[in-house]
N, C-alpha and C positions, 0 to 999 in steps of 0.2 A: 690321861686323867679324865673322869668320868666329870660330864657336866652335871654338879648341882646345885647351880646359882640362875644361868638362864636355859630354857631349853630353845633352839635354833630352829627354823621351819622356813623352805624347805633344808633338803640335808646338800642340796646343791643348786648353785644357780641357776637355770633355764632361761636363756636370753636366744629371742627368734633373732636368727642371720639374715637381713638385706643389705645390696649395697646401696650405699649415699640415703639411707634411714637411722636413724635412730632409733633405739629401742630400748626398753624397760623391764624391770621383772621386781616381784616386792618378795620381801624376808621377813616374816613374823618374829620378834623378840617376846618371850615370857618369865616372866620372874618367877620362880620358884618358892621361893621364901617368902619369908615373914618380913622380911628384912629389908633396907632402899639398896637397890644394886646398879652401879656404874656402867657404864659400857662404851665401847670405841672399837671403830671399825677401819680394818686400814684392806691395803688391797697392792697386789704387787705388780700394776701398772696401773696407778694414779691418772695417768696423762689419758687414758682410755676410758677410766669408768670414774661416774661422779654419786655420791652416795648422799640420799637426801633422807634426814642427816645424821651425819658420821658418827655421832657422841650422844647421849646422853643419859639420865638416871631415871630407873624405873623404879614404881612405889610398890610394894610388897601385892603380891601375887595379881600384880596388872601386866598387858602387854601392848606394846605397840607394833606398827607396820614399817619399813624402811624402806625407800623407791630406789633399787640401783640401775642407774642409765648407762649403755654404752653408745662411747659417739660413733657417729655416723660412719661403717667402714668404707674405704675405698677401691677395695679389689676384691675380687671374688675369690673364694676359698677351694679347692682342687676337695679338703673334705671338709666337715664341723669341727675337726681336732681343737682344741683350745687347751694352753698351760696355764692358764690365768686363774687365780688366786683369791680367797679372801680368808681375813682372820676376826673374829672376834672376841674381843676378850672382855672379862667383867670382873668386878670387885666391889664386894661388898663395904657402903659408906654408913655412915653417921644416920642414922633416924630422923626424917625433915632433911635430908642433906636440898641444897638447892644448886645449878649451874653454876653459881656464883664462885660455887666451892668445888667448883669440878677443873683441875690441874693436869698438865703431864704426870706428874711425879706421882698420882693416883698409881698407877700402872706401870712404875718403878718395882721391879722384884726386889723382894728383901726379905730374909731371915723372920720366919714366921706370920707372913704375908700370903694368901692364897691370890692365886691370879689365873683364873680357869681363861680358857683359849678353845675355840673352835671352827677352824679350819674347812671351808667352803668351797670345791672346786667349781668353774664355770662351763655348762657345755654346751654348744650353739645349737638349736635347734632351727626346724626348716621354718618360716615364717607362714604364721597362719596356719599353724598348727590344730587338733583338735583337743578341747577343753579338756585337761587334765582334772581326774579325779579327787577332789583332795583329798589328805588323811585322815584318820582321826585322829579326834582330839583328846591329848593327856588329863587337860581342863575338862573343866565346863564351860560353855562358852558366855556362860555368864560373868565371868572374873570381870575385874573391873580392868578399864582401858586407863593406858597412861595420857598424859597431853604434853608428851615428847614431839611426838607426828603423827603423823596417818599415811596412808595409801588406800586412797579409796577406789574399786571399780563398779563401772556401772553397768546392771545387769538388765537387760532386753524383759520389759515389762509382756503377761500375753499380748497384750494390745500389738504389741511392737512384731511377733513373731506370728501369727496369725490372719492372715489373709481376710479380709470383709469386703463387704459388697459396697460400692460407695454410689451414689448416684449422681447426674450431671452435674450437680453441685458441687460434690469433693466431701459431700456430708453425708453419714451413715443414715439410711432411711431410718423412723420410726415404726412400731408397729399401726399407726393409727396412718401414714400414710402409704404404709404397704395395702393395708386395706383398701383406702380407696384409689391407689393404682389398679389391685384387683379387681374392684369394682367399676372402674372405667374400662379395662377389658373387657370386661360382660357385658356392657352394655352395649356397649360396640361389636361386641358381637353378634347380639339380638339385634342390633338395626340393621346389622348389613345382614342376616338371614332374613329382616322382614322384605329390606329391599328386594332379595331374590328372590322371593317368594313373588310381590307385588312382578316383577319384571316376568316371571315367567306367566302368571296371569295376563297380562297386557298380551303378551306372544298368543296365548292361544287364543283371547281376543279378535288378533289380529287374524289371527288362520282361519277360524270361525267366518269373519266381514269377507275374507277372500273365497274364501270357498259359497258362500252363499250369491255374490255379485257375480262370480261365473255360472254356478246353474241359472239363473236371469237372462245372463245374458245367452246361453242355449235355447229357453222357453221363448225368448224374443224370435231370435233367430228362427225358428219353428213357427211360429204363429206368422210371421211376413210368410214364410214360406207357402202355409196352407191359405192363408189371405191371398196370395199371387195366385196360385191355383186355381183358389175358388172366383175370382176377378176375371181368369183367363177363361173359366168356363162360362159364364155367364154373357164375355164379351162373343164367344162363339155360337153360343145360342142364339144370341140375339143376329147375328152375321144370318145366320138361317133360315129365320122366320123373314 
C-alpha cells in the first residue's frame, strides 16, 4: 500500500552503536493532506527502544519530529546486523480531532476503514559517524509544524568552528587594540635601535680617549728620554771644563 496520508523520513532508522551509551536518532512525520491524521508507532522490541512520542494527531499539511532512543547496549556486536523493527501507522480523524479523542480502537481495521502502515527497519551504525546528507524535500519547508513534539538539534554556529586569535585575557582583541599593540612594537623598536646606535657611539668614543692617551704617553716617554740625554751631556761638559 502506497503512503498517502503521511510520508515517513528517514526510510530507515540510523542509530550509532556504543557499548554502555545510549543513543538517539529522529523520524520526521508529514501530513499529506488536507485532512487531521492520526498516528501510533509501535516497535517490535519495546523493552530496547523508547519513542518520544509514540502517538499523536497531525493538522493538515504540518509535520512533526519523533526522538527514538536505544538503551544503552551491553556487549559488543562481532557486526552492525540488527532485526529490529518499527511500524507506523495512520488514520485519517474528524477535523479539530483533539488527544482527548484519540483511542485504540482508532486503528481497529474494519470494513471500509483505511489504515496505511509503514514499516522502518533499524541499522546500527559506527558512532561518530560523518554528517549525513539529508534528502529532499517533497514539501516546502515552509508547511506548518504540528505541536505534537519536536527534536531539536543543535548546530555549531561559525563562531563555534573557527579558530580566533584570543589574547591573555580569553577575549578576542579589537581592531582599535590591535592597533596600538602594533604601535607599541614600533616603538620599541625605535628605542632599542636608538639605543644601539647611542651604545656604539660611546664605543668609538671610547677607542678614540684610548688611542689618544697612548700616543701621550709615547711623546712623554720621548721627551724624558731626549731630556736625560740632553742633562747627560751637559753634566759632561761641565766634568771637563
Amino acid at each position: 500500500m502506497s503512503n498517502t496520508l503521511l510520508r515517513v523520513y528517514p526510510s530507515e532508522l540510523k542509530i550509532p552503536f556504543e557499548v554502555k551509551k545510549q543513543r538517539s536518532c529522529c523520524m520526521q512525520l508529514t501530513n499529506r493532506t488536507d485532512q487531521y491524521v492520526a498516528f501510533k508507532v509501535k516497535t517490535t522490541n519495546p523493552r530496547k527502544y523508547s519513542v518520544r512520542h509514540a502517538c499523536g494527531i497531525l493538522l493538515p499539511r504540518s509535520s512533526c519530529n519523533l526522538t527514538v532512543t536505544m538503551q544503552a547496549p551491553m556487549e559488543i556486536l562481532s557486526d552492525y546486523h540488527c532485526k529490529d523493527k518499527f511500524l507506523v501507522q495512520s488514520v485519517v480523524v474528524r477535523d479539530g480531532a483533539t488527544m482527548k479523542e484519540f483511542v485504540p480502537q482508532l486503528f481497529t481495521k474494519a470494513p471500509g476503514k483505511a489504515i496505511e502502515e509503514f514499516k522502518l527497519r533499524v541499522v546500527y551504525i559506527a558512532a561518530n559517524p560523518p554528517s549525513p546528507v539529508p534528502e529532499e524535500e517533497e514539501e516546502e519547508d515552509s508547511s506548518p509544524r504540528s505541536e505534537v513534539m519536536g527534536c531539536e538539534v543543535n548546530r555549531p554556529s561559525l563562531r563555534d568552528v573557527v579558530p580566533t586569535y584570543t589574547g591573555a585575557s580569553g577575549e578576542e582583541p579589537s581592531c582599535a587594540e590591535g592597533a596600538s599593540v602594533i604601535s607599541r612594537l614600533v616603538g620599541e623598536r625605535e628605542y632599542a635601535t636608538d639605543e644601539n646606535q647611542k651604545l656604539q657611539k660611546e664605543m668609538e668614543t671610547l677607542r678614540e680617549t684610548r688611542s689618544s692617551q697612548q700616543g701621550f704617553s709615547l711623546v712623554f716617554v720621548l721627551l724624558v728620554f731626549m731630556s736625560s740625554i740632553f742633562v747627560g751631556r751637559l753634566m759632561n761638559n761641565g766634568i771637563k771644563a
